[in-house]
C-alpha beads as a LAMMPS data file, in Angstrom:
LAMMPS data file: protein, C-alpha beads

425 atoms
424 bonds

1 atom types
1 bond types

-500.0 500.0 xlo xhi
-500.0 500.0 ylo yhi
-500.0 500.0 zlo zhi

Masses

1 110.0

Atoms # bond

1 1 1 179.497 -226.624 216.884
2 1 1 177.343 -226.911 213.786
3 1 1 179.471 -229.591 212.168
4 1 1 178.900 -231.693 215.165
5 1 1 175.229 -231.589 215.219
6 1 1 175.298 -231.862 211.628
7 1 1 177.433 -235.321 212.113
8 1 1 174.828 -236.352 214.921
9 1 1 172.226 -236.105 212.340
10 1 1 174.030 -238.630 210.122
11 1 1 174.264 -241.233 213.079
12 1 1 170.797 -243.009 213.323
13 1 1 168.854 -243.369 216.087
14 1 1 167.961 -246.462 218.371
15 1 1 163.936 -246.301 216.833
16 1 1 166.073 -246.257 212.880
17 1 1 168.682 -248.829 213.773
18 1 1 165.741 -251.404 214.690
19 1 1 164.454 -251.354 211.319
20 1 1 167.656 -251.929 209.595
21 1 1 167.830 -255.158 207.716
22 1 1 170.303 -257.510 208.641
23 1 1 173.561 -257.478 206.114
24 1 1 174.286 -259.970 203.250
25 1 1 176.819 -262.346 203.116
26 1 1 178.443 -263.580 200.085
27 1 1 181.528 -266.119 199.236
28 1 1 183.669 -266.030 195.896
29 1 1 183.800 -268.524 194.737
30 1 1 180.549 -269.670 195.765
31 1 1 181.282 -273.119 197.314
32 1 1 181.136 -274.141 200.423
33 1 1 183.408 -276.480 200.485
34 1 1 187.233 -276.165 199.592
35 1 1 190.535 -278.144 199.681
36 1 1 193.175 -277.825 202.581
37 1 1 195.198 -274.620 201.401
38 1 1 192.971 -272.668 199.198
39 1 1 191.496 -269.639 199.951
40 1 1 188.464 -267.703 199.363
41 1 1 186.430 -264.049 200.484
42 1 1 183.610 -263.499 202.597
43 1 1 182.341 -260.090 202.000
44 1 1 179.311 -258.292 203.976
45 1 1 177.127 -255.733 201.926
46 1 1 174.814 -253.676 204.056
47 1 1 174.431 -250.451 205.988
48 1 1 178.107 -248.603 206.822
49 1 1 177.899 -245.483 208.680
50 1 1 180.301 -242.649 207.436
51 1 1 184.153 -242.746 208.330
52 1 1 183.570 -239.684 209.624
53 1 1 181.651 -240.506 212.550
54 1 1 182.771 -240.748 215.949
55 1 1 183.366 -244.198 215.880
56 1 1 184.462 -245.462 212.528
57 1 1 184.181 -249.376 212.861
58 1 1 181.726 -250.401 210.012
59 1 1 181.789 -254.133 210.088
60 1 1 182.420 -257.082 212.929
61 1 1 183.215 -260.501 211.608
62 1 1 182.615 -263.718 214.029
63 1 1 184.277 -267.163 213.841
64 1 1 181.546 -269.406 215.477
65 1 1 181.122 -267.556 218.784
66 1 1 184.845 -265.411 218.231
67 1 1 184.960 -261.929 217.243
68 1 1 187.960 -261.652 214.221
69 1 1 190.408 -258.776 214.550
70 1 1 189.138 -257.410 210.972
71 1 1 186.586 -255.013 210.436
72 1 1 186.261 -254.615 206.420
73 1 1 184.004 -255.211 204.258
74 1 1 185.426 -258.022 202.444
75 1 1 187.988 -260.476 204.631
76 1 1 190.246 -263.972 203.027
77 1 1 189.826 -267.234 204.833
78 1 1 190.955 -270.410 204.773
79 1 1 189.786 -271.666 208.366
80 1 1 186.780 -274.278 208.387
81 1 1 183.988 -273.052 210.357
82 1 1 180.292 -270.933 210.408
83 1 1 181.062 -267.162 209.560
84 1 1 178.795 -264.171 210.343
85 1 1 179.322 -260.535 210.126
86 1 1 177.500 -257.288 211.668
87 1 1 177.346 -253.378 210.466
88 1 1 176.267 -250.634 212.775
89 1 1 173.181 -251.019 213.951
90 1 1 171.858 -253.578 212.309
91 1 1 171.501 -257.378 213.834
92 1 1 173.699 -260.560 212.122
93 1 1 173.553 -261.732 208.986
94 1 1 172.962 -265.638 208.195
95 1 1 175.491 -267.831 208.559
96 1 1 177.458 -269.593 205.606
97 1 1 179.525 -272.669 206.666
98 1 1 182.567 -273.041 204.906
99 1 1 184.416 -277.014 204.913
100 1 1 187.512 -277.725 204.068
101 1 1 188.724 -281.197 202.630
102 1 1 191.521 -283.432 202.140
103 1 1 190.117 -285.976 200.128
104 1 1 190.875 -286.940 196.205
105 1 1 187.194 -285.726 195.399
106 1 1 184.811 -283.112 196.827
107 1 1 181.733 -281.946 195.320
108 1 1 180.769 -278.421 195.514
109 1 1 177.530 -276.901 195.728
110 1 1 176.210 -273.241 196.321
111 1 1 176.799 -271.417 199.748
112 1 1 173.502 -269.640 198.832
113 1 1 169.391 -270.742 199.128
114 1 1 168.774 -272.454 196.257
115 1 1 164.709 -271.359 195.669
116 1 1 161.808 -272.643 193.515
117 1 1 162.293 -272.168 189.690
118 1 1 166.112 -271.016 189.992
119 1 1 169.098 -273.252 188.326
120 1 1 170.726 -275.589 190.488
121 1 1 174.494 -275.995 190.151
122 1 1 177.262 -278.284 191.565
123 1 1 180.623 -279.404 190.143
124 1 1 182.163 -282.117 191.206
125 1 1 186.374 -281.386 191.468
126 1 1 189.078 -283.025 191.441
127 1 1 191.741 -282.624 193.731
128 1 1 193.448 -279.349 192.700
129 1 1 191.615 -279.193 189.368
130 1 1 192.578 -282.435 188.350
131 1 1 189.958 -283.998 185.422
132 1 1 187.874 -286.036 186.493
133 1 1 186.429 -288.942 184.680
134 1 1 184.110 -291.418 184.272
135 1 1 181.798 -289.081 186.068
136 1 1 178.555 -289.419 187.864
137 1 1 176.143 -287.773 190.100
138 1 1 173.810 -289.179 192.638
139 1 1 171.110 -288.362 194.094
140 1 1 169.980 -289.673 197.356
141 1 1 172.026 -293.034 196.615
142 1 1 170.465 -292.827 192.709
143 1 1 172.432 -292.255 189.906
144 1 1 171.164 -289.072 187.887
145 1 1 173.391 -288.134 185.654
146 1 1 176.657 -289.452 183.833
147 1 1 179.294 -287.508 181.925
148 1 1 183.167 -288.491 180.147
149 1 1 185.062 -285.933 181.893
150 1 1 184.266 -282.717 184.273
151 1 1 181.452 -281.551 183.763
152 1 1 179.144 -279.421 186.436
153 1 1 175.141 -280.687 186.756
154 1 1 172.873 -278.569 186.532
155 1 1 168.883 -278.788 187.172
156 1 1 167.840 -275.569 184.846
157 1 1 164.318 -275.354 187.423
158 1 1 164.581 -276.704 191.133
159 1 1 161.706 -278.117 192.371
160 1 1 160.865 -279.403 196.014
161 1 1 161.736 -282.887 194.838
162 1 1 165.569 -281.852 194.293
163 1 1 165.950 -281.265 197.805
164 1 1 168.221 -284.505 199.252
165 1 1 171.782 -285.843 199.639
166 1 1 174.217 -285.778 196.551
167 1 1 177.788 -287.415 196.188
168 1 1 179.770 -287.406 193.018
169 1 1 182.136 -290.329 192.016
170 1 1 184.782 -290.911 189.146
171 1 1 188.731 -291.447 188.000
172 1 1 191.323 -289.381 187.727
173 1 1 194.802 -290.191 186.205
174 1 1 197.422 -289.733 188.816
175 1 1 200.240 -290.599 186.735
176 1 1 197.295 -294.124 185.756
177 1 1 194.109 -293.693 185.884
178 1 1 192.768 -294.344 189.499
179 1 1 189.790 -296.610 190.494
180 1 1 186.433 -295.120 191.070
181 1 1 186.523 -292.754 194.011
182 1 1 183.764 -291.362 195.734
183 1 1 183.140 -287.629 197.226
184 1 1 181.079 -287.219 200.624
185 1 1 177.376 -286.636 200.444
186 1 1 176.368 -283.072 200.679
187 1 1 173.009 -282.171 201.810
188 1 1 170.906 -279.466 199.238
189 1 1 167.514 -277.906 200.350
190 1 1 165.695 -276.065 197.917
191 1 1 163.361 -273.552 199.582
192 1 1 159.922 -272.768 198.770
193 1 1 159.358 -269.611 196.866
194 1 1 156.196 -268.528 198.249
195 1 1 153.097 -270.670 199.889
196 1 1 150.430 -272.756 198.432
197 1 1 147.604 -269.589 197.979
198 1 1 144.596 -269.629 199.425
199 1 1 141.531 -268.313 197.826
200 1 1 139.063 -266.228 200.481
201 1 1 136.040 -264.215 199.903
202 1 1 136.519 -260.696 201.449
203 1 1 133.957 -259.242 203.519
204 1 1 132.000 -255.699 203.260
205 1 1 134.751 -253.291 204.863
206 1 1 137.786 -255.343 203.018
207 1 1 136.202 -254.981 199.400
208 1 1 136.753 -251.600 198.837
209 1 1 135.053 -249.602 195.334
210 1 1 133.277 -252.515 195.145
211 1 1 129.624 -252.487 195.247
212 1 1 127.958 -253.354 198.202
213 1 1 126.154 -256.014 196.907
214 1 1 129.278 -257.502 195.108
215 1 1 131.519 -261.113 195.558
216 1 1 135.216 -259.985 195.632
217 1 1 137.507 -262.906 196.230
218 1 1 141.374 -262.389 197.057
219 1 1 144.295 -265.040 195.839
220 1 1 146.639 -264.685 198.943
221 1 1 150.240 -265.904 199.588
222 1 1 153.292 -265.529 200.927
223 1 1 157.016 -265.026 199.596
224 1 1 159.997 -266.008 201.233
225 1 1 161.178 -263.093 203.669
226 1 1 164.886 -263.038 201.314
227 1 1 162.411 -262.906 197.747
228 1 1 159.239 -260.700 198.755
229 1 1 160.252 -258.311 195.786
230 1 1 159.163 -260.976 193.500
231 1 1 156.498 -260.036 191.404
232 1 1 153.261 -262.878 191.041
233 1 1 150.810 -263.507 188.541
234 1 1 147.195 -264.506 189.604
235 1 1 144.690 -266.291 187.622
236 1 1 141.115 -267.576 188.689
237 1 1 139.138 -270.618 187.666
238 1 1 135.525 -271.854 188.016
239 1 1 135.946 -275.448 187.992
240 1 1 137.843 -275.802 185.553
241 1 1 137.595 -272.860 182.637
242 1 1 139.206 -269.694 183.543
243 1 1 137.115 -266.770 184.328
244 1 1 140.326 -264.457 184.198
245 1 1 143.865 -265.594 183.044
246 1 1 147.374 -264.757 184.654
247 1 1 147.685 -260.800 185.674
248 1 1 148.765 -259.080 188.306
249 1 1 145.543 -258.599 190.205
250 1 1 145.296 -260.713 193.183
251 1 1 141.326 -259.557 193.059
252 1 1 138.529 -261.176 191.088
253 1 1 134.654 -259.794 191.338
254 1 1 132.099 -262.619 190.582
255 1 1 130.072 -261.191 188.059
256 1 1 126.110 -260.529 189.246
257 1 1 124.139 -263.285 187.905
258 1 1 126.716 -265.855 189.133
259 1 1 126.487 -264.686 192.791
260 1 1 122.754 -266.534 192.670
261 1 1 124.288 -269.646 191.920
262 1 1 126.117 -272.212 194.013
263 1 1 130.055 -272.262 192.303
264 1 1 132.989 -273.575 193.125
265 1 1 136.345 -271.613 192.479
266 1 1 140.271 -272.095 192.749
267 1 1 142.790 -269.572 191.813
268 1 1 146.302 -269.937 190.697
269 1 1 149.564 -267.826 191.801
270 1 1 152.648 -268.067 189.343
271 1 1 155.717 -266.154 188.859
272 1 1 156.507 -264.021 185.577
273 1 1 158.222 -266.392 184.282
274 1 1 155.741 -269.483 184.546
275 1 1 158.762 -271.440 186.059
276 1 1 156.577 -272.121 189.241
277 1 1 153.024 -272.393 189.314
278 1 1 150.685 -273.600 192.454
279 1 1 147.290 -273.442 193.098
280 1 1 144.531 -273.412 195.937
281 1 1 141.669 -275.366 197.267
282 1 1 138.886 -274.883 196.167
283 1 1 136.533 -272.711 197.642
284 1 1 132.239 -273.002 197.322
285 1 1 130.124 -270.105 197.176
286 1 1 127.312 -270.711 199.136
287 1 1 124.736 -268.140 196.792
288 1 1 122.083 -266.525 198.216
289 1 1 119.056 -268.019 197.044
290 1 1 117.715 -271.862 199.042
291 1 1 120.812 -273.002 199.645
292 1 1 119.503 -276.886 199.469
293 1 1 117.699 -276.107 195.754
294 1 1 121.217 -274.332 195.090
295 1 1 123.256 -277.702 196.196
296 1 1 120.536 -279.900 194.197
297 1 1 120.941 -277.842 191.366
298 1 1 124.778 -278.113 191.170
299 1 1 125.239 -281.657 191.923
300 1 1 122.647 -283.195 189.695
301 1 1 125.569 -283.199 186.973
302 1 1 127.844 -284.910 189.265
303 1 1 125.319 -287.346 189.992
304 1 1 124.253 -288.063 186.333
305 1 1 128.397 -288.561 185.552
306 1 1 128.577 -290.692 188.572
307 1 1 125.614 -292.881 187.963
308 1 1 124.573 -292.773 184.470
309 1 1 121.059 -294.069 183.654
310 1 1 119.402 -292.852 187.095
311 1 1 120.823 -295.906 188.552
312 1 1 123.399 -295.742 191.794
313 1 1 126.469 -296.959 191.561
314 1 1 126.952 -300.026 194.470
315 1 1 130.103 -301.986 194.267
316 1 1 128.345 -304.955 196.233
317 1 1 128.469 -308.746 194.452
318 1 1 125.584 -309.607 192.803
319 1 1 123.233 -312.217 194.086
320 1 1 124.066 -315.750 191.822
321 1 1 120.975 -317.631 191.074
322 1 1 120.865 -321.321 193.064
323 1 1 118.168 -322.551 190.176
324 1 1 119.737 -324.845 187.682
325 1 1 119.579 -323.312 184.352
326 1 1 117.344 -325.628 181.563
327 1 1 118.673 -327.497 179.413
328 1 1 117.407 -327.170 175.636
329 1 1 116.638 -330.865 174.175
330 1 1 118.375 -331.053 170.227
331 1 1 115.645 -333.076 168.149
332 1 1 117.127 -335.946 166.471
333 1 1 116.959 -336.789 162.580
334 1 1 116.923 -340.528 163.404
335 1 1 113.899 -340.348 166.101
336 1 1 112.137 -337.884 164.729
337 1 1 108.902 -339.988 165.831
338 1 1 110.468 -338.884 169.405
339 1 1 108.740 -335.423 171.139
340 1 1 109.752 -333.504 173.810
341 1 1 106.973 -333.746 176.721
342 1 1 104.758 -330.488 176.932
343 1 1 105.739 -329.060 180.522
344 1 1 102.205 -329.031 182.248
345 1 1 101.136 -325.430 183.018
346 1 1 100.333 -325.060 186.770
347 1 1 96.235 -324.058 187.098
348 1 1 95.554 -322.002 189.684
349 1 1 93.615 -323.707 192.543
350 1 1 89.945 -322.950 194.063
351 1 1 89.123 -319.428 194.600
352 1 1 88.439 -320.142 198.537
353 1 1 92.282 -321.099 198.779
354 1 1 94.612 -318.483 200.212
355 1 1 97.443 -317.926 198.401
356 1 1 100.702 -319.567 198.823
357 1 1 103.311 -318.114 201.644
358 1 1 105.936 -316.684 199.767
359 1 1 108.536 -319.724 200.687
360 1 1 105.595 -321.903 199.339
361 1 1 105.514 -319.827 196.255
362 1 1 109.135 -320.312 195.392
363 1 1 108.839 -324.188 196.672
364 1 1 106.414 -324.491 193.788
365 1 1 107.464 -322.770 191.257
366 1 1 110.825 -324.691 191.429
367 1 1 109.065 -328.113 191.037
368 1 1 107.671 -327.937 187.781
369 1 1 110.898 -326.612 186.380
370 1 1 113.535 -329.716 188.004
371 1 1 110.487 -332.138 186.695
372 1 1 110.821 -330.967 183.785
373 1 1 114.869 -331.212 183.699
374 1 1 114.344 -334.745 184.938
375 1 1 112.336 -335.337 181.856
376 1 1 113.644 -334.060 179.433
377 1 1 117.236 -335.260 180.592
378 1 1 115.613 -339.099 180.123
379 1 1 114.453 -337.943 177.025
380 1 1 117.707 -337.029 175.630
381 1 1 119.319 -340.421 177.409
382 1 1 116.812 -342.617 175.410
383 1 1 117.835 -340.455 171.808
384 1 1 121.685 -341.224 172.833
385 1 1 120.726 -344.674 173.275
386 1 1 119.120 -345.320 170.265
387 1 1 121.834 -343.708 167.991
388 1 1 124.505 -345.494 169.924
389 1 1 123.173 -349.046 168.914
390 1 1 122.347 -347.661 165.149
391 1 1 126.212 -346.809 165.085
392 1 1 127.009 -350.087 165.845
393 1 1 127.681 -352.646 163.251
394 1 1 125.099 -355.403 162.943
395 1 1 126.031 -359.220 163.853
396 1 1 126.829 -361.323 161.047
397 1 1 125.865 -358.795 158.186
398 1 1 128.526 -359.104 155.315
399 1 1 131.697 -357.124 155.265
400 1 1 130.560 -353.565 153.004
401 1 1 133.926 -353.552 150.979
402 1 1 132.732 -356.702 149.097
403 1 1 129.993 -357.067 146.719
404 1 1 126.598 -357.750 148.041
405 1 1 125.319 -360.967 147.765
406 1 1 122.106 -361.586 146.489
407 1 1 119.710 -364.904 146.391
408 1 1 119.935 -365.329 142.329
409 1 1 123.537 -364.978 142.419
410 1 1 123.919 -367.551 145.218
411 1 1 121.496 -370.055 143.569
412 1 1 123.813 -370.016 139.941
413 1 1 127.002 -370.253 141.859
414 1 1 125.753 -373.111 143.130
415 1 1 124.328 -374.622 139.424
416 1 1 127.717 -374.075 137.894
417 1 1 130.387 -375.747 140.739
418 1 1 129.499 -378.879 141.546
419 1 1 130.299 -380.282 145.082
420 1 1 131.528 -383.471 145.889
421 1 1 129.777 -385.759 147.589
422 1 1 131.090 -387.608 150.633
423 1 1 131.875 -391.161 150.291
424 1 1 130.582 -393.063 152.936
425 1 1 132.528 -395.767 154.525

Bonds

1 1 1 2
2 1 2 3
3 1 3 4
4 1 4 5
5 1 5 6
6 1 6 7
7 1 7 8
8 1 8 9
9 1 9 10
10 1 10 11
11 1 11 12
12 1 12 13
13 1 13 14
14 1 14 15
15 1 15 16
16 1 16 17
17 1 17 18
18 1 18 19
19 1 19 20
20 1 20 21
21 1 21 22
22 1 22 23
23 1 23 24
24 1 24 25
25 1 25 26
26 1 26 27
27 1 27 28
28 1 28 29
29 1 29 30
30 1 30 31
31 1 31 32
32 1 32 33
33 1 33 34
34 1 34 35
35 1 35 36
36 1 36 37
37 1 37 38
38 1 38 39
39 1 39 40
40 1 40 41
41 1 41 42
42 1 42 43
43 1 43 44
44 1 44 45
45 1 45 46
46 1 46 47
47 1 47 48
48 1 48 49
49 1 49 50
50 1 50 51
51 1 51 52
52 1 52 53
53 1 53 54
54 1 54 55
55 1 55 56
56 1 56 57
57 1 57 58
58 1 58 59
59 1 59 60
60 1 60 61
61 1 61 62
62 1 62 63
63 1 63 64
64 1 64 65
65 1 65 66
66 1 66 67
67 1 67 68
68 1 68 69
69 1 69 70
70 1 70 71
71 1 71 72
72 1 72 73
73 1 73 74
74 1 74 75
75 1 75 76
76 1 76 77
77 1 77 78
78 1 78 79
79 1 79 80
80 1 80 81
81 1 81 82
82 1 82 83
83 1 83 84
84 1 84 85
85 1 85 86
86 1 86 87
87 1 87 88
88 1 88 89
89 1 89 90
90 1 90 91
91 1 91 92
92 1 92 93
93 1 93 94
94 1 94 95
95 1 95 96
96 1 96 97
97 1 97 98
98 1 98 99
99 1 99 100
100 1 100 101
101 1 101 102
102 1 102 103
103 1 103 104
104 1 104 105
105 1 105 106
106 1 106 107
107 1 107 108
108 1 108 109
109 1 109 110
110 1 110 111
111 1 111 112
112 1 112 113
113 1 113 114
114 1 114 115
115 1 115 116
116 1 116 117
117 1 117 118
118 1 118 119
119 1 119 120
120 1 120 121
121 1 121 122
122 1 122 123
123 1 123 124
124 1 124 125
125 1 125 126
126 1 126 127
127 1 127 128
128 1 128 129
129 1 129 130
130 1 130 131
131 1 131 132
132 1 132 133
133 1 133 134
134 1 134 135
135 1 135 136
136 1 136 137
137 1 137 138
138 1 138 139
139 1 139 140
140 1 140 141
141 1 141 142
142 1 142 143
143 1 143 144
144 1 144 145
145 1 145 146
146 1 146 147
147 1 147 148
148 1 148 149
149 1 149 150
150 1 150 151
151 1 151 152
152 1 152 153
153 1 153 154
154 1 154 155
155 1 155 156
156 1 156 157
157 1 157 158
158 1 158 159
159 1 159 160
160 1 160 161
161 1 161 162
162 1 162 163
163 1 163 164
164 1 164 165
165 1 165 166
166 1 166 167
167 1 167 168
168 1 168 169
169 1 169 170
170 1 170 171
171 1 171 172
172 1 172 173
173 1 173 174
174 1 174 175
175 1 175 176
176 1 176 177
177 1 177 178
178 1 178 179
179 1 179 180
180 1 180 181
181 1 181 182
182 1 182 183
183 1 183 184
184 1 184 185
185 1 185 186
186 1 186 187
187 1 187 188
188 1 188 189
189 1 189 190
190 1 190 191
191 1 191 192
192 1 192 193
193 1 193 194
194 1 194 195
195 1 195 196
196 1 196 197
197 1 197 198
198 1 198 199
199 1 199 200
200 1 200 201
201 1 201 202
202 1 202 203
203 1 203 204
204 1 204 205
205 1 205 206
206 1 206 207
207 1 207 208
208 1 208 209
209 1 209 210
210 1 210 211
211 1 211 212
212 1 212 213
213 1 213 214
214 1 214 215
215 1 215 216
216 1 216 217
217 1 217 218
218 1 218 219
219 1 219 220
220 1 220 221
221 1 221 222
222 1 222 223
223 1 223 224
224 1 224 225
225 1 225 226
226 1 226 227
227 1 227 228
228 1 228 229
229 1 229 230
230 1 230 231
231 1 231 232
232 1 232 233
233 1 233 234
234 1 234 235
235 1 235 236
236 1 236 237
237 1 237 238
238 1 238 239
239 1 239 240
240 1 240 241
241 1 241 242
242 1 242 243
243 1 243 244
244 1 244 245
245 1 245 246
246 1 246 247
247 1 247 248
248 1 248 249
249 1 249 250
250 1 250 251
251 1 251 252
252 1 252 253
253 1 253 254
254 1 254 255
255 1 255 256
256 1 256 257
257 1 257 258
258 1 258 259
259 1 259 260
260 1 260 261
261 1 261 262
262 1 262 263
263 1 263 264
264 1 264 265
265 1 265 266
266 1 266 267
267 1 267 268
268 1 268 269
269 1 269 270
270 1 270 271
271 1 271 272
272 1 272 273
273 1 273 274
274 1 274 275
275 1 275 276
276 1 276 277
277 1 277 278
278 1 278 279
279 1 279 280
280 1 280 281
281 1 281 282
282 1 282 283
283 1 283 284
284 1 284 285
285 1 285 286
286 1 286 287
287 1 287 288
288 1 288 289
289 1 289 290
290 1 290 291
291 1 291 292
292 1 292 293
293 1 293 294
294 1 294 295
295 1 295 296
296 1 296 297
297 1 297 298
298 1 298 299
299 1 299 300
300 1 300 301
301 1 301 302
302 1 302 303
303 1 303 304
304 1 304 305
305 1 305 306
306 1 306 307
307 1 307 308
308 1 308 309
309 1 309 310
310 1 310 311
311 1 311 312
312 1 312 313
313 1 313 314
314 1 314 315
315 1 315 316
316 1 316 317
317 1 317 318
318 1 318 319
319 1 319 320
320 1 320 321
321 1 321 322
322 1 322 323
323 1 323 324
324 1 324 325
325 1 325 326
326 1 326 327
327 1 327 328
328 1 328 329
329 1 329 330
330 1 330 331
331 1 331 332
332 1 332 333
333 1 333 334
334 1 334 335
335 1 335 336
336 1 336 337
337 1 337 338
338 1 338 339
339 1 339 340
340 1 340 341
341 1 341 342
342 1 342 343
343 1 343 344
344 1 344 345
345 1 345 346
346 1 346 347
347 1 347 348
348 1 348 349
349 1 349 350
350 1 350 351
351 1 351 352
352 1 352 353
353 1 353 354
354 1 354 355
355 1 355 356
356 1 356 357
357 1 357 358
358 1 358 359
359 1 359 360
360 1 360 361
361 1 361 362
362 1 362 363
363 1 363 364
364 1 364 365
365 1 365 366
366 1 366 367
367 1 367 368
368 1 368 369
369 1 369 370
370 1 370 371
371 1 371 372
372 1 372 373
373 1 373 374
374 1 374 375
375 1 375 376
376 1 376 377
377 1 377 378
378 1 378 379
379 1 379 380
380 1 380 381
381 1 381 382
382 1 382 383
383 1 383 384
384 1 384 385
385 1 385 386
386 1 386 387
387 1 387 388
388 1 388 389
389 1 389 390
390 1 390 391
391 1 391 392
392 1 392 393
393 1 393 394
394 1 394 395
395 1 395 396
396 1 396 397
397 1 397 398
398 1 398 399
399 1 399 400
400 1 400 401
401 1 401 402
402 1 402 403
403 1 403 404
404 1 404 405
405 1 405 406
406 1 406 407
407 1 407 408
408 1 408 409
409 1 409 410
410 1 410 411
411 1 411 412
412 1 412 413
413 1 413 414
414 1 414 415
415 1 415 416
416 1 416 417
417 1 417 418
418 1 418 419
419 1 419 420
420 1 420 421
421 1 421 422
422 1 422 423
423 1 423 424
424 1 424 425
């Protein structure tokens, strides 16, 4: 009677089963996608009650919606479909879909997540391991990478940005080598690690051994449900200088004299490895002195950066002045009897006038200046004038190649040839 209580003991109970974790299921080799004939093995790792027990099924393996006549741990398969599997008491384990092919060229990629930070594999094959060349990968209709022969890809650190459709093309000799052929696209997801964090300031009752008087902030996140035994690092920033570097604290105090002042923080959540890094918003702390002097205080940098020489910033067009600009008259070496008018100074008028409206005032002080530019633009017409005609070459003056001709020298030529006189009829 003992050993059956004893084996009673060993069976859990309804409140234990519920917090079982579903089971794990793995596939060698770890591609989801095979050719027509091949074979590979599903196994399911999880909980497995004792053979022993009163009933000694351990394991239930579904096709789709069918329930498989096996109940091992580890089953062979060659059937396309999604396979699940189920131990005692615990609920279903995620699916992995399994396709089979009958194309020249299929690319394989995991059956597992792919997360954050982790390598990233696929291999593009050949029917029945046949080499493959002139190979390249694609990504989302881009081509990423090229090789000679078979070769897998491999991103050393998914990111987000990996995530997409991917197709694989190349030759294979078959006896002569074969024009390009293409694979189908294969979808890849790479899944977040853990959440953007979120820097908060804790309250009273949350801060605990902390003074009462203290600023505790927390760095908080979230890991994926299948990675939560991943260890974090947490660093914390005041603008931008760290205040504490990468440990395993997700707790910073603010030290006293800073909690008077209005500062801004951020923290930063990494993994152990630095392979990914993300950080959160930033968050204000309000201080508890005047909380307008506090906000004047800490943006009068910003505002000096902003608008240097105590002068705002406005991205408006500046006004364009409608007067004509004057023009500077250039004496002239030839006219040098020639001056420039004096412009008249205005006087100012009787003391019992009133002054000017202002559309007066600018109606008078433009006359005096286009007067002036009327003047002194006759003025400089006259000067071009002048040296104009003293450019030009005299009527009737000798050529100045020759020699110049002089009265003396005129009066001998004419003593030493005579001239003949005309004979009159």
């Amino acid at each position: 009677m003992w050993i059956i209580a004893a084996l009673l003991l060993l069976v859990p109970s309804r409140g234990q089963a519920a917090t079982l974790e579903k089971p794990i299921l793995s596939l060698h080799p770890p591609w989801t996608t095979i050719f027509k004939g091949e074979r590979v093995t599903l196994r399911c790792d999880g909980y497995h009650p004792l053979l022993l027990e009163l009933r000694p099924i351990s394991t239930l393996w579904y096709l789709g919606h069918a329930l498989l006549p096996s109940h091992k741990k580890s089953i062979e398969v060659q059937t396309p479909g999604v396979y699940r599997c189920q131990t005692r008491g615990a609920p279903v384990s995620d699916p992995i879909h399994l396709s089979v092919s009958n194309d020249w060229l299929i690319l394989q990629v995991p059956y597992a997540a792919v997360f954050e930070g982790e390598p990233l594999i696929m291999r593009c094959r050949g029917w029945y391991d046949k080499v493959v060349y002139k190979l390249h990968y694609y990504h989302d209709g881009q081509a990423v990478r090229y090789f000679h022969s078979s070769t897998n890809y491999t991103v050393l650190q998914a990111r987000a940005s990996d995530s997409g459709r991917y197709q694989c093309s190349g030759t294979m000799r078959i006896p002569v080598e074969s024009a390009p052929m293409f694979s189908a696209k294969v979808a890849v997801t790479v899944q977040e690690l853990f959440r953007a964090p979120v820097l908060r300031m804790l309250g009273a009752q949350e801060a605990r051994g902390a003074p009462h008087s203290a600023v505790v902030l927390r760095c908080e996140t979230r890991l994926h449900p299948q990675k939560r035994d991943t260890p974090l690092h947490f660093a914390f920033y005041k603008y931008s200088r760290p205040v504490r570097r990468f440990d395993w604290g997700a707790e910073y105090t603010v030290p006293e004299p800073e909690v008077e002042e209005l500062e801004s923080y951020w923290c930063e959540a990494s993994t152990v490895t630095r392979s990914v890094r993300k950080r959160s918003p930033w968050l204000q702390l309000p201080g508890r002195g005047n909380l307008d002097d506090a906000f004047t205080t800490a943006s009068a940098p910003q505002a000096a950066v902003l608008a240097p020489g105590d002068k705002p910033l406005s991205f408006r067009k500046p006004l364009v002045s409608r007067s004509v600009p004057p023009v500077t008259s250039v004496p002239n070496t030839t006219s040098a009897g020639l001056q420039p008018p004096v412009p008249r100074v205005p006087t100012s008028g009787p003391a019992a006038c009133a002054p000017p409206a202002p559309l007066e005032q600018s109606a008078g002080a433009q006359t005096p200046s286009v007067d002036l530019l009327l003047r002194e633009m006759q003025l400089l017409k006259r000067l071009l004038n002048r040296v104009v005609l003293e450019l030009k070459e005299p009527p009737g003056l000798p050529e100045l190649s020759g020699t110049p001709e002089t009265p003396s020298s005129h009066y001998a030529e004419n003593l030493a040839t005579p001239r003949p006189t005309p004979v009159g009829n």
